[in-house]
C-alpha angles and dihedrals in degrees: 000000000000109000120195119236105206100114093046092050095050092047093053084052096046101241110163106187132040080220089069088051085045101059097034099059098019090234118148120267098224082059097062104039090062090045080042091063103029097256100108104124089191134003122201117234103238082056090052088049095053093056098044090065093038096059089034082235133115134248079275101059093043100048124026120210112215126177115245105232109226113237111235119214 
């Protein structure tokens, strides 16, 4: 399961409000609240790359692979 960093980014760096991501990058707002809050389904790479200068971090800071650990019956 891939998750998705950007709250965590923006409260190390003490941003406060999605709107100061928003008009810094010019990415939707309806984009990063779902990455915001770990819903996005797919993100499109200019998107990730935005972000990535933005925050000064890489694709491994911004989105954080886990193993899903199987149920067993």
């Amino acid at each position: 399961m891939i998750t998705c960093k950007l709250s965590s980014l923006m409260g190390d760096r003490k941003i406060l409000k999605l709107s100061e991501v928003v008009h810094a990058t010019g990415i939707n707002r309806n984009t990063l609240t779902s990455m915001y809050y770990d819903r996005a389904v797919r993100i499109e790479l200019p998107v990730a790359d935005k972000l990535c200068k933005y925050f000064n971090c890489t694709m491994n800071d911004l989105f954080e692979f886990k193993e899903e650990v199987e149920e067993k019956d």
